[in-house]
VEXDREN-2710 file (C-alpha; in Angstrom, 1 decimal):
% VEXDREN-2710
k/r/px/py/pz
1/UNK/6.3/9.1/25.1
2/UNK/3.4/10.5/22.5
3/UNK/2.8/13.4/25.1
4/UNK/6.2/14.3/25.0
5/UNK/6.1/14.5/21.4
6/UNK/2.9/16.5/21.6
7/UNK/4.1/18.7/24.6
8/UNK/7.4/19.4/22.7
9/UNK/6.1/19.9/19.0
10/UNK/2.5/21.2/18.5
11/UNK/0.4/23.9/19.2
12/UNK/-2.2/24.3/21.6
13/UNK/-3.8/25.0/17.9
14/UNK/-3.0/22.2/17.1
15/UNK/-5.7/19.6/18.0
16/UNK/-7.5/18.0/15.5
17/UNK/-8.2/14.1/15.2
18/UNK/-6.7/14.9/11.5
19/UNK/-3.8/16.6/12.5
20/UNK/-2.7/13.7/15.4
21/UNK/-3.4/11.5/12.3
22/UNK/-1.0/13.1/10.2
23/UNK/1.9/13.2/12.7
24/UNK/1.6/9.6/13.5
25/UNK/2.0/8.9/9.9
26/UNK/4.7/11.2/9.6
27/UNK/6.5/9.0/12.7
28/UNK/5.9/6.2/11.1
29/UNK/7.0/6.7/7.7
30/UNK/10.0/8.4/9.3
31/UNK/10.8/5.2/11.0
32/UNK/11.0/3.1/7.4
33/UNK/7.2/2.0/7.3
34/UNK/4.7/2.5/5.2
35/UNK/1.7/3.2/7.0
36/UNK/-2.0/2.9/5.7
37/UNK/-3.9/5.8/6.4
38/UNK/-7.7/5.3/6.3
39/UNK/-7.6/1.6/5.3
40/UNK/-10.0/0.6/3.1
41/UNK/-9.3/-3.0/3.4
42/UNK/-12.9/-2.9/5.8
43/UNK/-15.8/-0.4/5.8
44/UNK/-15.1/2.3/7.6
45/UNK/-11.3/0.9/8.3
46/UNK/-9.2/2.0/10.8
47/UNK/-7.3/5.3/11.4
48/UNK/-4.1/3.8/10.4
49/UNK/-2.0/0.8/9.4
50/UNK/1.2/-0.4/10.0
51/UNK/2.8/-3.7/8.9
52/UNK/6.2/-4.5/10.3
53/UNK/7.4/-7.0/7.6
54/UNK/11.0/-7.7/10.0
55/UNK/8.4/-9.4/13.3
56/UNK/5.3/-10.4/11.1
57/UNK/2.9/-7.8/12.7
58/UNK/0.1/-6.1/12.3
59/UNK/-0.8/-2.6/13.9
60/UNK/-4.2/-1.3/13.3
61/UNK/-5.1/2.0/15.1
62/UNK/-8.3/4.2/15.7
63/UNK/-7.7/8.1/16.9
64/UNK/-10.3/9.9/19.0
65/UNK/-9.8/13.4/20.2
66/UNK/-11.4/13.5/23.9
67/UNK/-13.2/16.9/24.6
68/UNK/-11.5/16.6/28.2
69/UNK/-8.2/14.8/29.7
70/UNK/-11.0/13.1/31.9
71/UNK/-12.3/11.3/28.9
72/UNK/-9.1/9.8/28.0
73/UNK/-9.4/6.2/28.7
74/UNK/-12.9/5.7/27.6
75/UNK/-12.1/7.2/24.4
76/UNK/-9.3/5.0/24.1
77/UNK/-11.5/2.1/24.5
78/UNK/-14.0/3.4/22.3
79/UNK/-11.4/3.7/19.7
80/UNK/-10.6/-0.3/20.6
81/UNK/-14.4/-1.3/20.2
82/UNK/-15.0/0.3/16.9
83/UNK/-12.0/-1.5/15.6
84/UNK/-14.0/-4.6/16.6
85/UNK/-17.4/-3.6/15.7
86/UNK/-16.7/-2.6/12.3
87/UNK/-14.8/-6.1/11.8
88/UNK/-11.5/-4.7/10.9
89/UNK/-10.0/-7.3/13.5
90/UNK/-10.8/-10.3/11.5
91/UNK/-8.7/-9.1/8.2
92/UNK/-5.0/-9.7/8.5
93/UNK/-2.8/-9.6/5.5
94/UNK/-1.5/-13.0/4.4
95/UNK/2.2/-13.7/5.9
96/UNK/1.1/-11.5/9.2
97/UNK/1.2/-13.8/12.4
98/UNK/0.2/-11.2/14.9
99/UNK/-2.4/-8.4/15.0
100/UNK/-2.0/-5.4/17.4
101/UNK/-5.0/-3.4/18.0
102/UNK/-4.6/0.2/19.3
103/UNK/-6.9/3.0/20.7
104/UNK/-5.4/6.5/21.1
105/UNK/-7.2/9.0/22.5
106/UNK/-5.9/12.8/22.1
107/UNK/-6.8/15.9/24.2
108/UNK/-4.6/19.1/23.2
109/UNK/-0.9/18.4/24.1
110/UNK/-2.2/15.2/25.8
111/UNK/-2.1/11.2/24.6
112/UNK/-3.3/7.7/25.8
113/UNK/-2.6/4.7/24.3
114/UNK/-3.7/1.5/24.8
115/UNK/-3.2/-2.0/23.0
116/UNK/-5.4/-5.2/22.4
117/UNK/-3.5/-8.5/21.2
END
């Protein structure tokens, strides 16, 4: 679904780590929440935030833009393991029951996603 977004709306100009950043938290926000961006809640925190009040959940995100569509998926895990690394995993907001963990990797009109629980 992101790389229809992508295919339909941007640029092949258009390809930055902070300009995917931006749209996502421009979907977001669109959508009623009210994303973090650049968290500072741990060093180096993640991309982007979102709390879903409604289900209890917690969505922390990491961006990488891949240099080729081949590097995709290990840029999406890399994305994963730095949330980990840097510890970001281990603060959840008080209330939150569930954490969602999520690598997406970007190459031009192009998107992979993947999600840790």
């Amino acid at each position: 679904m992101l790389t229809k977004i992508l295919w339909n709306s941007i640029s092949y100009y258009d390809y930055g780590e902070e300009y995917y950043h931006g749209m996502l938290n421009g979907i977001f926000t669109s959508r009623g929440f009210a994303p973090d961006s650049n968290d500072e809640a741990c060093p180096g925190g993640p991309d982007l935030s979102v709390k879903d009040r409604g289900r209890r959940a917690f969505l922390l995100m990491e961006f990488k833009r891949s240099a080729r569509k081949e590097d995709l998926d290990a840029d999406c895990d890399h994305a994963i393991r730095q949330i980990f690394e840097k510890g970001c995993d281990k603060v959840i907001p008080e209330g939150y029951e569930e954490q969602l963990i999520c690598g997406i990797a970007f190459h031009a009109k192009m998107a992979r996603v993947r999600f840790v629980r």
